[in-house]
C-alpha positions in Angstrom: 18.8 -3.6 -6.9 21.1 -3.6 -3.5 20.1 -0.1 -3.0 16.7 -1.3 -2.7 17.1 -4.7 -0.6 19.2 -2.3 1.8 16.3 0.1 1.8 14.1 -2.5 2.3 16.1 -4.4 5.5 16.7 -0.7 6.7 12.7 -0.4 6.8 12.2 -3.9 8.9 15.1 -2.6 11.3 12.8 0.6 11.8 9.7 -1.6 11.8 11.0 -3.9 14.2 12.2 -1.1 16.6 8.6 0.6 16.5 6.8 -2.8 17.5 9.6 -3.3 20.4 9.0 0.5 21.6 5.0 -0.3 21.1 5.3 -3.8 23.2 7.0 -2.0 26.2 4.3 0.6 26.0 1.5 -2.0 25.8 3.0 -3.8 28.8 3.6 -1.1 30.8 0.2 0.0 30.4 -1.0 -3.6 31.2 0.3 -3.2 34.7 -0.9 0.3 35.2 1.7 2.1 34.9 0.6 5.5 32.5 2.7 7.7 30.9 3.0 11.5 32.0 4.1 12.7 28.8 2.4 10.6 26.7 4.2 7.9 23.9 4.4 9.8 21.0 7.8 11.4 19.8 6.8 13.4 16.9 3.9 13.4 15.0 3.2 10.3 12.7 2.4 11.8 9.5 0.1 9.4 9.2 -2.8 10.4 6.7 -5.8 8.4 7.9 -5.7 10.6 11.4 -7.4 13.7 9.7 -9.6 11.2 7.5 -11.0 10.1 10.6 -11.2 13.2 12.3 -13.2 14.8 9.4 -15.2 11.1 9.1 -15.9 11.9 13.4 -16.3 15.7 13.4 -18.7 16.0 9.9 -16.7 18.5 8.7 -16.9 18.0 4.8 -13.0 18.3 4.5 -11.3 18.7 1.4 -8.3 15.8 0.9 -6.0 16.0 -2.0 -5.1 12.3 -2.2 -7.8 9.3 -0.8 -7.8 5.6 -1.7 -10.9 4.3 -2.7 -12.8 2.4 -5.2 -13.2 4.0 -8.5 -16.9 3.6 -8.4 -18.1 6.1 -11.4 -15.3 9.0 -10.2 -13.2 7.6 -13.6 -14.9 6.6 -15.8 -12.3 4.8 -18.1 -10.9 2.6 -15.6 -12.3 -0.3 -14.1 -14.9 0.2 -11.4 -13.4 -2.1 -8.9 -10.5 -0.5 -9.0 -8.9 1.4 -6.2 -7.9 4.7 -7.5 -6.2 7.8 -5.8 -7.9 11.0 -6.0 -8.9 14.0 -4.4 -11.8 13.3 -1.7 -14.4 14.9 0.2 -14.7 13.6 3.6 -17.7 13.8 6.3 -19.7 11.4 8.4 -21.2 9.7 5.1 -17.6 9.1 4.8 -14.7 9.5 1.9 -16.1 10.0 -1.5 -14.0 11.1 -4.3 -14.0 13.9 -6.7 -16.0 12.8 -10.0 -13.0 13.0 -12.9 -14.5 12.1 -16.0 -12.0 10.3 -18.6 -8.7 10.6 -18.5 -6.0 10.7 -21.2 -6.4 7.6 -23.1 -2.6 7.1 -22.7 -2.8 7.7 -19.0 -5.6 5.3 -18.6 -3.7 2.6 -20.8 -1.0 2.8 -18.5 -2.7 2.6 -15.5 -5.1 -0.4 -16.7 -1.7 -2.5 -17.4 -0.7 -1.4 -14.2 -3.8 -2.7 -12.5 -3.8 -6.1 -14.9 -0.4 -6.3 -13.4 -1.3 -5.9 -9.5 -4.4 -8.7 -10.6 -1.9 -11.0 -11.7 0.3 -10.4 -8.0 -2.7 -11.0 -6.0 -3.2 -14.4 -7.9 0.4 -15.1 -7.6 0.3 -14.5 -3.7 -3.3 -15.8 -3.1 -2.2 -19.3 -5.2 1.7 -19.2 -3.1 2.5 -20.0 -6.8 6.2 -18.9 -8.1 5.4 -19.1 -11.7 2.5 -17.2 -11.4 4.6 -14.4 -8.8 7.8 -14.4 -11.9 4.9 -14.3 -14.7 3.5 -11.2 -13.2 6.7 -9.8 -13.0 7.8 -10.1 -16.3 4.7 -9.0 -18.2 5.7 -5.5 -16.5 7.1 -2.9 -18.8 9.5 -1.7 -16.1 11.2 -5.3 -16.0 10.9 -6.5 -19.7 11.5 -10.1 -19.9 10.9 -13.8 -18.2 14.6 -14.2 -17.3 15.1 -10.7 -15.7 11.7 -11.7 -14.0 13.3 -14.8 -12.5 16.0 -12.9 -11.5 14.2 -10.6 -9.4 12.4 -13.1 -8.1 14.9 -15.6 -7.2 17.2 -12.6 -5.4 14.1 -11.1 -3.7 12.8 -15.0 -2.6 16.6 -15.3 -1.5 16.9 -11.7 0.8 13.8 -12.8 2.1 12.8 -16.7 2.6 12.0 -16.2 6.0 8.4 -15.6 4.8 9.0 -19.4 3.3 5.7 -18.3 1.3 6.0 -19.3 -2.3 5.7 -23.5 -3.4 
């Protein structure tokens, strides 16, 4: 787990460095003062830029990967879920490739997986601890209440600047 929390501070440094870059930018631009080459480095990678180009230009583009509400594309998930899934996109907007059923042992998996993000939402929406270490341990990955409180405790620790849990 200290690989992770040092991924994880190593992606707020980054973070934090892209906000500062973006606040010198914004006030620069604030007194008038424009770029000549523009602010971007490299290109961001960033996967909602075609999305919206498509979404803008009608173009009935093919994407391999979209995030959107099942809504009928499968069918042995929950509707309200978000799913990923290859998309069509154009100016009606994103809408996903019909799948049919899948495996029943993929869909099993990815309903407890859903039950589980439920059960983080609740825990976040309710600041509530026991709910946040419940929802932990009823994950097959983690496997127990005292592992769960574990996790929690050193991730609440690495992190209690958030002060967000009672």
């Amino acid at each position: 787990t200290q690989d992770m929390l040092d991924w994880i501070d190593h992606a707020e440094d980054v973070g934090q460095g892209i906000y500062k870059r973006l606040m010198r930018y914004y006030n620069r631009l604030k007194k008038g003062r424009y770029p000549k080459k523009g602010m971007l480095r490299y290109l961001s990678g960033e996967g909602a830029i075609p999305i919206v180009e498509a979404i803008i230009k009608d173009e009935n583009k093919y994407e391999t990967a979209v995030n959107i509400p099942n809504d009928g594309i499968i069918d042995n998930l929950p509707q309200d879920l978000v799913i990923e899934c290859p998309g069509i996109v154009n100016k009606k907007g994103v809408h996903g490739v019909k799948w049919g059923n899948l495996p029943k042992n993929i869909a099993t998996i990815l309903r407890i997986e859903a039950t589980i993000q439920d059960l983080c939402v609740d825990a976040i929406l309710n600041k509530s601890k026991e709910q946040a270490i419940t929802a932990l341990a009823v994950d097959p990955n983690v496997g127990s209440f005292e592992m769960a409180d574990k996790i929690f405790n050193e991730m609440r620790e690495k992190h209690d600047y958030y002060n967000y849990f009672k």
